[in-house]
SEZAVO-136543 format. One line per 2 residues: number of its first residue (from 1); for each residue x, y, z of C-alpha. Coordinates in pm, 1 decimal, padded with zeros to 6 digits. Example, Ala and Ser with C-alpha at 12.3 -4.5 7.8 and 13.67 -1.06 7.14 Angstrom:
BEGIN
1) 01230.0:-00450.0:00780.0; 01367.0:-00106.0:00714.0;
END
This chain:
BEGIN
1) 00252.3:-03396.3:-03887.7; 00159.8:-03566.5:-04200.6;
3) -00138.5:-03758.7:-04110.9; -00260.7:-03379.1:-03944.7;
5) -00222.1:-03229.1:-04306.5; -00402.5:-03526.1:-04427.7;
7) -00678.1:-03441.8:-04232.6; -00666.7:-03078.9:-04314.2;
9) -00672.6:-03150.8:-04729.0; -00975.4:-03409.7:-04633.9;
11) -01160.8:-03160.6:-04445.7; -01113.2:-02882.9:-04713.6;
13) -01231.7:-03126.8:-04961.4; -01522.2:-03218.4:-04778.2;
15) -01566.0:-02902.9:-04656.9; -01986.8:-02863.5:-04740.6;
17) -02072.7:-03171.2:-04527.0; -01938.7:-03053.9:-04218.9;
19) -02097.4:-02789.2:-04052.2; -01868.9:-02472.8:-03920.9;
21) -01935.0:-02574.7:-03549.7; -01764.9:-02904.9:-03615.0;
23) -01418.1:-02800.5:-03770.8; -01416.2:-02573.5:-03475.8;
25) -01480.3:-02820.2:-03220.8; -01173.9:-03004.5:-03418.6;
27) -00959.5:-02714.3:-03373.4; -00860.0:-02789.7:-02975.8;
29) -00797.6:-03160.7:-03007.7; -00574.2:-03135.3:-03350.5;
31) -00345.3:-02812.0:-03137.5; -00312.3:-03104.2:-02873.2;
33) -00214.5:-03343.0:-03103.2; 00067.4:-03071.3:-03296.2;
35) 00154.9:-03038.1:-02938.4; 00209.2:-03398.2:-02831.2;
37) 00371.5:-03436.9:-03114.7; 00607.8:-03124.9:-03070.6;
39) 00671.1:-03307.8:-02728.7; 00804.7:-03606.4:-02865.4;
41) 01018.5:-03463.0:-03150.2; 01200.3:-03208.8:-02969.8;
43) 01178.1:-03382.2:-02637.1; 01539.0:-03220.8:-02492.9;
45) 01390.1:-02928.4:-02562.8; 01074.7:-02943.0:-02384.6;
47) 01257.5:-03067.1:-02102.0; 01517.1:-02772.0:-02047.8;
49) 01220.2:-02544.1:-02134.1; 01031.4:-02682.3:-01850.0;
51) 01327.4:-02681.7:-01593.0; 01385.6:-02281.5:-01672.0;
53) 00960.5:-02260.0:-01638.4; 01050.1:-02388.3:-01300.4;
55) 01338.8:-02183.1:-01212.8; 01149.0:-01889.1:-01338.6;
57) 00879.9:-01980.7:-01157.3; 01077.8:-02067.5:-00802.7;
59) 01311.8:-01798.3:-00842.8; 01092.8:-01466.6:-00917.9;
61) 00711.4:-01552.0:-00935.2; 00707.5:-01716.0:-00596.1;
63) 00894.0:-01498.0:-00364.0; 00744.7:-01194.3:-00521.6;
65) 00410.9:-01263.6:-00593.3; 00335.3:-01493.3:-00331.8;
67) 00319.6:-01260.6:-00026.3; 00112.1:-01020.4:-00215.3;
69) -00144.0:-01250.2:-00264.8; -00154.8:-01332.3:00122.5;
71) -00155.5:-00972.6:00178.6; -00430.9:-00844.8:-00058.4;
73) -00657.6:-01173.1:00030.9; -00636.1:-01082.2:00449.2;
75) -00692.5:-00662.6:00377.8; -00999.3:-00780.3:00156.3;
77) -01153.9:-00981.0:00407.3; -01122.9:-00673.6:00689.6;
79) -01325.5:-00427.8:00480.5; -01097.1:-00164.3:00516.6;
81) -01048.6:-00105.6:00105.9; -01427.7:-00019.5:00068.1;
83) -01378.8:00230.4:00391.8; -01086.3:00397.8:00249.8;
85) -01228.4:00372.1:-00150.9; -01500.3:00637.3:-00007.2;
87) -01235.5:00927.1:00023.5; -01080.7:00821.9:-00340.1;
89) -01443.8:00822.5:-00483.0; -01432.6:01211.3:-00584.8;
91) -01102.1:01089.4:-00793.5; -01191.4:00755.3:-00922.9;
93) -01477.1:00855.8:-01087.1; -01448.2:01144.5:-01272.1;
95) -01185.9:01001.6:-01417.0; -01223.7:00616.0:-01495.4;
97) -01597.5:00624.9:-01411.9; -01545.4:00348.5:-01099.7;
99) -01558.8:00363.9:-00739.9; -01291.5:00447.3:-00514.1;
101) -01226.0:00116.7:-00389.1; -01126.6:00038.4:-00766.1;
103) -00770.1:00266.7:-00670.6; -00639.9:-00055.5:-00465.0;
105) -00634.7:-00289.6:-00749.7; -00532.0:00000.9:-00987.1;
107) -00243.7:00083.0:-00748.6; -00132.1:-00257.5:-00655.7;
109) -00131.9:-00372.1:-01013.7; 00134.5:-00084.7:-01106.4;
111) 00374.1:-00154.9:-00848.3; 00344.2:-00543.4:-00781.9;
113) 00327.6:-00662.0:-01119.0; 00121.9:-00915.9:-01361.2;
115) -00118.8:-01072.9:-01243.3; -00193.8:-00877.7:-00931.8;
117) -00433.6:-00622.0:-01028.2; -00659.9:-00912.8:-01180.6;
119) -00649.9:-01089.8:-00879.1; -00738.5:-00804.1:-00651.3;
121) -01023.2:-00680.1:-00939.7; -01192.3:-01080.5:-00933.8;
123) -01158.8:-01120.1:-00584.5; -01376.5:-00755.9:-00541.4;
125) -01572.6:-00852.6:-00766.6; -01686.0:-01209.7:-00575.7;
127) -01733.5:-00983.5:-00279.3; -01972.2:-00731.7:-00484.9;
129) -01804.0:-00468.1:-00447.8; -01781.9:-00386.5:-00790.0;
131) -02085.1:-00433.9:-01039.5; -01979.5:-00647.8:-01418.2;
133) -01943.8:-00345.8:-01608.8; -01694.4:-00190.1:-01336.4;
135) -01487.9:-00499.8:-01301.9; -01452.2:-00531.1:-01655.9;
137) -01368.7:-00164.7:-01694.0; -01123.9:-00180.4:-01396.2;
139) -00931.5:-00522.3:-01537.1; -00862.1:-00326.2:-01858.3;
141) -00615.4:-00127.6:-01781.3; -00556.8:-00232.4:-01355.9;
143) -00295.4:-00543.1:-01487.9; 00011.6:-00378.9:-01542.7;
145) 00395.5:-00512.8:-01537.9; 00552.9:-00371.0:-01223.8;
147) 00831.4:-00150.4:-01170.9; 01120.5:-00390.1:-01066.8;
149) 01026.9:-00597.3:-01414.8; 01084.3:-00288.2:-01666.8;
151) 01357.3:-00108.7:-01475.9; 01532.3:-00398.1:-01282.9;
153) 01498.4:-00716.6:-01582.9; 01461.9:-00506.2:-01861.4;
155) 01633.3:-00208.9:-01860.4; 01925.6:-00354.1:-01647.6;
157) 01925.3:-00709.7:-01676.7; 01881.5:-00717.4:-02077.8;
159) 01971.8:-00406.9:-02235.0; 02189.8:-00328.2:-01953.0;
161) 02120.8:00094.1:-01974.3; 01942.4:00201.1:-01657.7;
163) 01879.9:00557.4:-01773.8; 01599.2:00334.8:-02017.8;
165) 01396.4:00172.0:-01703.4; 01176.4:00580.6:-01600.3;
167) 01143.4:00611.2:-02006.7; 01014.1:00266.1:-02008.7;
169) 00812.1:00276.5:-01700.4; 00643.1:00619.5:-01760.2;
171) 00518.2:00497.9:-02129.2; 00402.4:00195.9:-01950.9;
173) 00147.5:00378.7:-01679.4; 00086.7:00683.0:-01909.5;
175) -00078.6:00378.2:-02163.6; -00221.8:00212.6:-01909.3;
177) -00431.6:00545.4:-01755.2; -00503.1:00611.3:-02139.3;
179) -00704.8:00329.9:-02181.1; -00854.7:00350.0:-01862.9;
181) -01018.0:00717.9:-01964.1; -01051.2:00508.7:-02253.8;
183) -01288.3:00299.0:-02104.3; -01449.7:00478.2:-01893.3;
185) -01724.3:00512.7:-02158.0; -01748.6:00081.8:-02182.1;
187) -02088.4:-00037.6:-02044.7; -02228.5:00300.9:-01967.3;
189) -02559.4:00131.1:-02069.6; -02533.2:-00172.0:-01912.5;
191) -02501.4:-00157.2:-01567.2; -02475.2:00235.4:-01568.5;
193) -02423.7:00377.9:-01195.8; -02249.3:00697.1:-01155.3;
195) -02340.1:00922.4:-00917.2; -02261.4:01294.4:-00873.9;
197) -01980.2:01345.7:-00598.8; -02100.6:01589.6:-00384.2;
199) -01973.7:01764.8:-00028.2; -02065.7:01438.8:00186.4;
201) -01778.3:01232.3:00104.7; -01632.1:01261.6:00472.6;
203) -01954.7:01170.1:00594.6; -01980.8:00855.9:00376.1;
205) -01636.5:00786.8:00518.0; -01755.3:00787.8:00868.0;
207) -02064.1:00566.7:00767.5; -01865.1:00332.5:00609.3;
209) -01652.3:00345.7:00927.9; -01925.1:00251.1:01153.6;
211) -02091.9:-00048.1:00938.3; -01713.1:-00203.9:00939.0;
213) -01709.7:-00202.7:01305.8; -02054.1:-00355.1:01313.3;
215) -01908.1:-00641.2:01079.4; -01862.7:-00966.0:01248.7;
217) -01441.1:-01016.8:01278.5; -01288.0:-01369.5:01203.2;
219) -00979.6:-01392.4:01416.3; -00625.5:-01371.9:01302.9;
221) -00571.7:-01732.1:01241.7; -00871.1:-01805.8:01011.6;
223) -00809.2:-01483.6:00842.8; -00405.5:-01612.3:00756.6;
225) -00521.4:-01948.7:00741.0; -00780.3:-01875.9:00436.5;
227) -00531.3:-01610.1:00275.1; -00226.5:-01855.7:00277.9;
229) -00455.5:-02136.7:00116.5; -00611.7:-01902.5:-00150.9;
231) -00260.9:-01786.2:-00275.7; -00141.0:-02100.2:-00281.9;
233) -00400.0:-02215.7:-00524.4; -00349.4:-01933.4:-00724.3;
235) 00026.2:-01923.2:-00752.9; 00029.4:-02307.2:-00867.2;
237) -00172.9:-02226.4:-01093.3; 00059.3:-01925.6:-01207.7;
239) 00327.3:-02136.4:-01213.5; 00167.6:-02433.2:-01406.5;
241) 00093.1:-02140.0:-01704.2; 00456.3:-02000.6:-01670.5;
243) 00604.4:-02349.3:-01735.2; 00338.4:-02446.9:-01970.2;
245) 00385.9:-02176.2:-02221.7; 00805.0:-02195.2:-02162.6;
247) 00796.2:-02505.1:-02338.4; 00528.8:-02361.4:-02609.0;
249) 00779.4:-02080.7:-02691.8; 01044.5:-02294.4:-02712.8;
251) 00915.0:-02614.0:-02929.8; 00755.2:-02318.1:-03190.2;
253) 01135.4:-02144.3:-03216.1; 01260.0:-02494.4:-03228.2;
255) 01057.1:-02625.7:-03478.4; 01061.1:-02291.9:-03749.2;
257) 00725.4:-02219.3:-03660.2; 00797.2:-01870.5:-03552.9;
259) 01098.2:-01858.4:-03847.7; 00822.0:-01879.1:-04079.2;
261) 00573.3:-01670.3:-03986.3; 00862.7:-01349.4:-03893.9;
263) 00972.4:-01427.9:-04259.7; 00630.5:-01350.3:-04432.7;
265) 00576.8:-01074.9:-04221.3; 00898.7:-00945.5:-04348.5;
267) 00914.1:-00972.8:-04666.4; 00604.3:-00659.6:-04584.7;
269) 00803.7:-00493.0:-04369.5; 01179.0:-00480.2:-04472.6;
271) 01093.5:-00228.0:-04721.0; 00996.8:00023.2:-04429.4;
273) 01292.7:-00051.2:-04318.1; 01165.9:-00320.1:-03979.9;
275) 01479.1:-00518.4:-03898.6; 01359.7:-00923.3:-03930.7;
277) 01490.3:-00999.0:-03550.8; 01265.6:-00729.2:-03390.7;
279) 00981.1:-00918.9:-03592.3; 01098.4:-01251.6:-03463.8;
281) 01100.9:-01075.5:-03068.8; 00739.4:-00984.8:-03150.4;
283) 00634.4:-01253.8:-03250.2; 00801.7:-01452.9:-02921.0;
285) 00631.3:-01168.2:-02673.4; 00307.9:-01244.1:-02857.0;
287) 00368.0:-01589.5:-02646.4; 00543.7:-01473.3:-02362.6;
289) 00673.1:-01139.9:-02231.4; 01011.4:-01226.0:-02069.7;
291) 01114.7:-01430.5:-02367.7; 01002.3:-01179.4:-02625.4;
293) 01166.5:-00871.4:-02434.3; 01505.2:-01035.3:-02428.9;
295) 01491.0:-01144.1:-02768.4; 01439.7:-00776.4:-02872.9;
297) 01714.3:-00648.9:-02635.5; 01917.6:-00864.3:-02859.0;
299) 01783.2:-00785.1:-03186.2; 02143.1:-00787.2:-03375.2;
301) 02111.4:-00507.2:-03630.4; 01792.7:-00305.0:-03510.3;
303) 01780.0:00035.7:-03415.6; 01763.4:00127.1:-03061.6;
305) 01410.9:00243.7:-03086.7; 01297.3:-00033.3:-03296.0;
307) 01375.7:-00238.5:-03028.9; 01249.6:-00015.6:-02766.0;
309) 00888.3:00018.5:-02922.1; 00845.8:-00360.7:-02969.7;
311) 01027.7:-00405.3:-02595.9; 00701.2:-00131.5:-02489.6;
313) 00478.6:-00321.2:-02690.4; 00546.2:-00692.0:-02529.6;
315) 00524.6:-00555.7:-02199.9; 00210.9:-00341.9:-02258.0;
317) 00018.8:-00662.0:-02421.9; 00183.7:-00893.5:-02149.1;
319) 00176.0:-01243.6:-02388.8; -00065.4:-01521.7:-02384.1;
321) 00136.8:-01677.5:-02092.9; -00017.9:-01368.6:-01866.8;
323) -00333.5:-01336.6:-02049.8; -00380.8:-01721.3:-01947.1;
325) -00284.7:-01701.5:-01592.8; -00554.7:-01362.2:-01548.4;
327) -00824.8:-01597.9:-01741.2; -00757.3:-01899.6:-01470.1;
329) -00840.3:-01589.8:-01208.9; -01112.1:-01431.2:-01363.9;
331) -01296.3:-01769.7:-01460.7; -01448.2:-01831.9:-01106.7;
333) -01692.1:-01500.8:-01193.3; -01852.0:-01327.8:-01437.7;
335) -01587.1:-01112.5:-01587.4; -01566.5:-01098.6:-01983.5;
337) -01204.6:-01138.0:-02093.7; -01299.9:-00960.1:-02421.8;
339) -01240.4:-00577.5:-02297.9; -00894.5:-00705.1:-02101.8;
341) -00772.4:-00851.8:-02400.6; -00896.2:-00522.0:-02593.2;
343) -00744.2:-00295.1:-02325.7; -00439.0:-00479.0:-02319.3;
345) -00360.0:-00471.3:-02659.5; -00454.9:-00111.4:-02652.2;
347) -00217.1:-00072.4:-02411.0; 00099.2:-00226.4:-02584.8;
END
């Protein structure tokens, strides 16, 4: 840590021969090196972090996401969503300004949970069924935490009062369809496509209908076969971020990092009467929502709605640990991660 503030004063003092680009191209490998470093100083804590990561990870992530995944990936691959999208098109796009294939994603990411609606949205998008503008409209507001998270963890698990999980939930899809009307004005320039709904929408439906029975039909087993090897990929790589940014929380609580940072924002706040722990849980769900939600369900001192706005907030914005895992999705296309990350933190 010394020889990184070293650096630092050396770079501030030579500041006007290095050019902007370089000191951020420095930025990356000196968080590595705080991180290594983190590793090796508070190495029991990294460890344990990782093991929960893991349980986490084994325990609720896998058994829950997991079959989704295989379930979304095979219905994609039939052509069925685009059929069906046709009769939702008259609701879809008045409101949100998207097709109605887009209510599959927007559905599924209510009910299953962070990160399905992402993965549904990309994987439309690699199929073209959705143009740049519409994915990155749709992925704005389609992510959502599901229902057995805020009712079941959250309002039972942590502040243990289920009469809070349908207060909690509602806020949570009432934001989320706000910033979808929201952005239903995003990109109207580029990419612009809506149409006028008219009378014909049953006879789209039976078009549709007839080009999907024209479409050449893998069997069962190469259909399971490429579903089951897609969400495997993508649920390591879920799992990798969940245990990854465990250990991240944990090393910056360990080491005063977040200690610091909740007391300067404060030493603003206390006079308007923000208790310092619901500060501290904000600044943990910043990182990572689970963490951050249970550290404001135990916010010793707060009010109960203090705690319940920043609880709403954390699982509106989802953390970095979600934001990374929809990123790792998203990266294989074109999709901007600048309206998500907008939309999201619209959301919370």
């Amino acid at each position: 840590m010394i020889g990184l503030s070293i650096i630092c004063v050396l770079l501030v003092i030579k500041r006007k021969r290095f050019d902007v680009i370089y000191i951020k191209d420095l930025l990356i490998p000196m968080a590595c090196i705080a991180f290594i470093l983190l590793l090796v100083i508070f190495s029991k804590t990294a460890v344990n972090s990782a093991s929960k990561g893991i349980k986490l990870w084994l325990d609720i992530a896998f058994p829950s996401l997991f079959p989704f995944f295989v379930g979304v990936e095979i219905l994609n691959n039939t052509g069925l969503i685009k059929v069906i999208g046709v009769l939702l098109e008259p609701v879809m796009r008045p409101l949100f300004n998207l097709p109605g294939c887009s209510s599959f994603p927007f559905a599924m990411g209510l009910t299953s949970g962070y990160p399905v609606g992402a993965k549904i949205t990309a994987s439309m998008r690699e199929k073209e069924m959705l143009s740049k503008t519409e994915a990155e409209r749709l992925i704005a507001f389609s992510n959502n935490s599901g229902p057995l998270f805020i009712v079941g963890a959250v309002s039972v698990g942590m502040y243990n009062m289920p009469e809070l999980g349908p207060v909690l939930l509602l806020c949570h899809i009432a934001a989320c369809i706000c910033v979808g009307i929201s952005f239903r004005f995003y990109g109207r320039k580029d990419g612009f496509r809506q149409k006028a709904v008219d009378i014909s929408v049953w006879k789209k439906f039976k078009y549709e209908l007839k080009e999907l029975r024209k479409r050449p039909r893998n069997n069962l087993g190469t259909l399971l076969g490429d579903a089951v090897r897609n969400s495997v990929m993508t649920i390591l790589a879920i799992g990798g971020f969940i245990i990854l940014f465990s250990v991240i929380i944990n090393l910056l609580v360990d080491s005063g990092f977040i200690d610091m940072i909740s007391g300067f924002f404060s030493s603003i706040l206390s006079p308007f009467g923000v208790n310092p722990d619901v500060i501290n849980s904000s600044l943990c769900g910043f990182f990572e929502i689970t963490t951050g939600t249970s550290m404001a369900s135990k916010a010793a001192g707060a009010a109960l709605i203090q705690q319940l706005t920043v609880t709403s907030f954390i699982i509106g914005w989802a953390g970095l640990s979600v934001h990374s895992q929809v990123y790792s999705i998203v990266s294989k296309t074109d999709i901007s991660m600048k309206p998500y990350l907008l939309g999201k933190f619209l959301q919370g």
